[in-house]
N, CA, C and O of each residue as an XYZ file, in Angstrom:
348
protein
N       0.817     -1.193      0.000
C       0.000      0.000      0.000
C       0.869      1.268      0.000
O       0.811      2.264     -0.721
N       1.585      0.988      0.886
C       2.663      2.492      1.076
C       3.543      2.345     -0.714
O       3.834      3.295     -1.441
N       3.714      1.266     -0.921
C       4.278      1.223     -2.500
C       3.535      2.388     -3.322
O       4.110      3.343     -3.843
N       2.311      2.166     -3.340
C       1.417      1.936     -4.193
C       1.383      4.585     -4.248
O       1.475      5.556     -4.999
N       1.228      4.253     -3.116
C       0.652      5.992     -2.492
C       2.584      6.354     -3.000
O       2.502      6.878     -4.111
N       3.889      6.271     -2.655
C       4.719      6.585     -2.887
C       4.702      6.883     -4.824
O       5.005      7.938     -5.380
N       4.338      5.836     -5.365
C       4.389      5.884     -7.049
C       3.780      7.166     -7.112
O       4.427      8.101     -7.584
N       2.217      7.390     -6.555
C       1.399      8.039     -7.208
C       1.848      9.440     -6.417
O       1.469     10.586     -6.660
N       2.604      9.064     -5.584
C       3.103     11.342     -5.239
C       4.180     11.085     -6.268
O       3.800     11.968     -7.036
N       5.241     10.557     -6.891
C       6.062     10.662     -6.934
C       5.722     10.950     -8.868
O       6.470     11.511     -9.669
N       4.351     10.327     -9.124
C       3.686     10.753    -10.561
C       3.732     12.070    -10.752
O       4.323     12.888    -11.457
N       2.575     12.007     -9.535
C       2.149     13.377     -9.921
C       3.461     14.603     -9.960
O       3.583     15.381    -10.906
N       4.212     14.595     -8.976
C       5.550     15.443     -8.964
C       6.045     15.609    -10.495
O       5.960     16.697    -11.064
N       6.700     14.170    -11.278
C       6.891     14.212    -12.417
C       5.891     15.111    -13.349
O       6.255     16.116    -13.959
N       5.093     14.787    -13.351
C       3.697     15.471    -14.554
C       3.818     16.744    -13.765
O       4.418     17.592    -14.426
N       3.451     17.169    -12.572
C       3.792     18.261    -12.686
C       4.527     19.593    -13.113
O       4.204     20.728    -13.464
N       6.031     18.648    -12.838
C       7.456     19.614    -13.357
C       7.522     19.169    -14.747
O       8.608     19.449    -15.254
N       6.614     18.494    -15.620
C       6.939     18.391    -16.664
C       5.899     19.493    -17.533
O       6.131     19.905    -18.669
N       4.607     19.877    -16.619
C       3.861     20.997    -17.537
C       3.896     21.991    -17.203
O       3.287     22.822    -17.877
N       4.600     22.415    -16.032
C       5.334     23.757    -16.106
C       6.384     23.825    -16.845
O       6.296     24.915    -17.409
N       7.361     23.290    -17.191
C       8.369     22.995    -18.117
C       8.112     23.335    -19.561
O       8.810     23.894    -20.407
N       7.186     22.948    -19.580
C       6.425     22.827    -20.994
C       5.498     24.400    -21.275
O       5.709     24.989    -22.335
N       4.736     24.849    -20.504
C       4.414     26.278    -20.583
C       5.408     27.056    -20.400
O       5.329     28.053    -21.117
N       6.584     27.017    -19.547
C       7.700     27.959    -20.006
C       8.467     28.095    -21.152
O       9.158     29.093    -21.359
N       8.348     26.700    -22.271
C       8.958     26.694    -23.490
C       7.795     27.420    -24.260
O       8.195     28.270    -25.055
N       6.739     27.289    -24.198
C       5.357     27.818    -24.745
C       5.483     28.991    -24.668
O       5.557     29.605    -25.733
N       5.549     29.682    -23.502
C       5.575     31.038    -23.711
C       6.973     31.759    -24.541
O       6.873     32.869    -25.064
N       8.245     30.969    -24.571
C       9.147     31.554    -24.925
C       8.938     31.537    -26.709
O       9.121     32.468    -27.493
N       8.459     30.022    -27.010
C       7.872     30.225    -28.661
C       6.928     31.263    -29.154
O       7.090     32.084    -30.057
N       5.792     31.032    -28.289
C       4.289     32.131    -28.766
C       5.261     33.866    -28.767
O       4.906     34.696    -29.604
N       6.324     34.187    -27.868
C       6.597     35.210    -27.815
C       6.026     35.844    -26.466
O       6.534     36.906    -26.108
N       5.484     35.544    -26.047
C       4.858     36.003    -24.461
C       5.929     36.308    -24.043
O       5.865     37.495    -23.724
N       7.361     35.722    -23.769
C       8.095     35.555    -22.102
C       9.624     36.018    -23.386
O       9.740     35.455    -24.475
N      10.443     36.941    -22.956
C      11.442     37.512    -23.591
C      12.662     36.338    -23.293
O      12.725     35.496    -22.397
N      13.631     36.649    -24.458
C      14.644     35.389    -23.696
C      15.862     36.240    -23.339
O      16.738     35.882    -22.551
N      15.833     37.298    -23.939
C      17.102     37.929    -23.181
C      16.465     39.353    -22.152
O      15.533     40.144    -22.295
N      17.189     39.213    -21.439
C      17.062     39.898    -20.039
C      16.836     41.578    -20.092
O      16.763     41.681    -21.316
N      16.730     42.498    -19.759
C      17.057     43.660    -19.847
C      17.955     44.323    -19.711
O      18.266     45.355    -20.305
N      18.680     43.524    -18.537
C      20.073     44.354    -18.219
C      20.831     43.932    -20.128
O      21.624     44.646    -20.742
N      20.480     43.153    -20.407
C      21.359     42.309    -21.560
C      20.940     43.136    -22.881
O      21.799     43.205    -23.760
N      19.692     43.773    -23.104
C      19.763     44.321    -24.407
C      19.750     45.877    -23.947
O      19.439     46.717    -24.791
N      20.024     46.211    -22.851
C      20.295     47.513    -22.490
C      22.418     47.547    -22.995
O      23.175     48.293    -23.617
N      22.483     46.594    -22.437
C      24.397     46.018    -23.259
C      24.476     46.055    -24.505
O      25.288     46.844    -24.987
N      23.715     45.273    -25.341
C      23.802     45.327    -26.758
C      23.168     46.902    -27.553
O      23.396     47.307    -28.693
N      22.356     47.510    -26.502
C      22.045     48.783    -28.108
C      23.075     49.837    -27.066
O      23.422     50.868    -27.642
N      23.497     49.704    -25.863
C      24.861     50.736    -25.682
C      25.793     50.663    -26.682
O      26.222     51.368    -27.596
N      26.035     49.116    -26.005
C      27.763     49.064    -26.661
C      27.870     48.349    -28.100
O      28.916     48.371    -28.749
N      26.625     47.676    -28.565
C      26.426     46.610    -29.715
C      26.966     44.870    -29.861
O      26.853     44.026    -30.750
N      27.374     44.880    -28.968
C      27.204     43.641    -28.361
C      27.221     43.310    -26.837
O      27.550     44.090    -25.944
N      26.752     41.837    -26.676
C      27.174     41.606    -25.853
C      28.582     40.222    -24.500
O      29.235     39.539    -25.288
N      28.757     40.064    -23.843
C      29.624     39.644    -23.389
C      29.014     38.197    -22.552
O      28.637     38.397    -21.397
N      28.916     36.875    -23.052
C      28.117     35.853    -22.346
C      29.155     35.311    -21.083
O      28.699     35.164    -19.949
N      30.688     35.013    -21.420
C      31.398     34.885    -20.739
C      31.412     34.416    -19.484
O      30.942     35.322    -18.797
N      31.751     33.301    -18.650
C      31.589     33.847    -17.540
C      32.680     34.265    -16.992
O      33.525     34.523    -17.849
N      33.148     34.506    -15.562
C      34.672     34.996    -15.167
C      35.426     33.740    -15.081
O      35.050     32.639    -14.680
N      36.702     34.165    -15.590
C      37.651     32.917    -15.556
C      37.564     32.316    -16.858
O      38.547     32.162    -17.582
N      36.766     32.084    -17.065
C      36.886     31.268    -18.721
C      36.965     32.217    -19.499
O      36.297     33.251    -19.523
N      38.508     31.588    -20.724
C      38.839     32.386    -21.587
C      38.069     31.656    -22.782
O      38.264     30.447    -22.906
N      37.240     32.281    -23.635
C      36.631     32.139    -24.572
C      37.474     32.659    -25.971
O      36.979     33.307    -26.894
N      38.775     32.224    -25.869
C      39.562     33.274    -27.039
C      39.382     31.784    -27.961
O      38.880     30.711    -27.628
N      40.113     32.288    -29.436
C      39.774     31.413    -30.732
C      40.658     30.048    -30.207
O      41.503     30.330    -29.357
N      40.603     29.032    -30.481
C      40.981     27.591    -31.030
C      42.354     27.762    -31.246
O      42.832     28.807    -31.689
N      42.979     26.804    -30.959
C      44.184     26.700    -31.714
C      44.112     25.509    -32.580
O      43.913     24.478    -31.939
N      44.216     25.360    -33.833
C      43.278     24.757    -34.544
C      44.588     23.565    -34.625
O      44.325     22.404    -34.310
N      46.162     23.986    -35.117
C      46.610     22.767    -34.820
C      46.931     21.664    -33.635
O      47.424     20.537    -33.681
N      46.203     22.865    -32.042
C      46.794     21.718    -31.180
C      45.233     20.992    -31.553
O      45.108     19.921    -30.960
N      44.287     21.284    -32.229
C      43.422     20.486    -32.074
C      43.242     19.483    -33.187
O      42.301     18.690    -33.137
N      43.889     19.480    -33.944
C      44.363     18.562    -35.035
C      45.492     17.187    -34.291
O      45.460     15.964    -34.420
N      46.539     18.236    -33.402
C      47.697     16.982    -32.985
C      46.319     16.161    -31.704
O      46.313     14.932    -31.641
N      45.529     16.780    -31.022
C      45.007     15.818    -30.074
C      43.876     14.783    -31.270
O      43.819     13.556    -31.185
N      43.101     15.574    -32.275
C      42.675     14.383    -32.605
C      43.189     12.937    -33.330
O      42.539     11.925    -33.590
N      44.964     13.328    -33.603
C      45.366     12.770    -34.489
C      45.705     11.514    -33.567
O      45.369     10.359    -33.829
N      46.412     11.919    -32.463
C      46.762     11.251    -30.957
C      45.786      9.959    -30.897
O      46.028      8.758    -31.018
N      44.301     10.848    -30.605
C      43.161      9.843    -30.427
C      43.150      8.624    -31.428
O      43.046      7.451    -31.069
N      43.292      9.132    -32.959
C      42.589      7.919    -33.494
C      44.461      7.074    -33.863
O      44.356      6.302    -34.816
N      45.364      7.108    -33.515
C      46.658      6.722    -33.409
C      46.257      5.687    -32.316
O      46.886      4.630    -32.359
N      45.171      5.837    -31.196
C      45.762      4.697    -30.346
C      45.396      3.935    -30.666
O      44.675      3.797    -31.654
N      45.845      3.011    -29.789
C      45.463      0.920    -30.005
C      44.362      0.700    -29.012
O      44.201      1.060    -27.846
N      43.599     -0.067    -29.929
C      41.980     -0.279    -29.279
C      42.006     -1.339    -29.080
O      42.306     -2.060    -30.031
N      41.695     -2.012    -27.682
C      40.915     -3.247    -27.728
C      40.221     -4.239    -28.438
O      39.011     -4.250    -28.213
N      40.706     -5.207    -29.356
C      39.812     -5.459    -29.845
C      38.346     -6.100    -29.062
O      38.334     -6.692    -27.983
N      37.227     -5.816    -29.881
C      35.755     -6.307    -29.025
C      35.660     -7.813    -28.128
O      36.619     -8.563    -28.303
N      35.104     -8.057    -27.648
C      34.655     -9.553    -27.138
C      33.870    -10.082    -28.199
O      33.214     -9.391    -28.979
N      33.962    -11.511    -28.213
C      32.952    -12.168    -28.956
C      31.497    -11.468    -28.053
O      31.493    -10.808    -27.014
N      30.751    -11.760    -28.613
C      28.866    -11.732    -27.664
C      28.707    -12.899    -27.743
O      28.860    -13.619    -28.729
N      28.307    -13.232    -26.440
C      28.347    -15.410    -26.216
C      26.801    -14.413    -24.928
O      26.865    -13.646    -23.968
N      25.799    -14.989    -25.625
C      24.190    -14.976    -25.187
C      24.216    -15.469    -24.102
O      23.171    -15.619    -23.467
């Protein structure tokens, strides 16, 4: 019995947070609910853009060959070969 009453709070919780979830994507499609903030397009028509960043992370460009030598690294190693599949 206590099984039974645990499922059904633990439903309803789910369905719940799932149709509020769902009217907050609703309103952001229909256009109702804005997606950027005010402080944020008060940034973009000052300065013309804006800065997502957070602190500490450097968001500067790629270095495109160290990212060539790591993928080259990757597919260079030696793989395991698979197991048979025995059912």
């Amino acid at each position: 019995m206590i099984w039974a009453l645990l499922f059904g709070v633990l439903s309803v919780l789910v369905v719940g947070a799932w149709w509020t979830r769902r009217q907050e994507i609703r309103q952001v499609v229909d256009g109702r609910r804005s997606v950027v903030s005010d402080e944020v397009l008060d940034q973009i028509l000052g300065e013309g853009r804006v800065e997502l960043s957070e602190p500490g992370y450097d968001d500067g460009p790629l270095d495109e060959e160290a990212a060539r030598e790591a993928e080259d690294r990757f597919w260079e190693e030696d793989w395991d070969e698979p197991e048979e599949f025995r059912p």
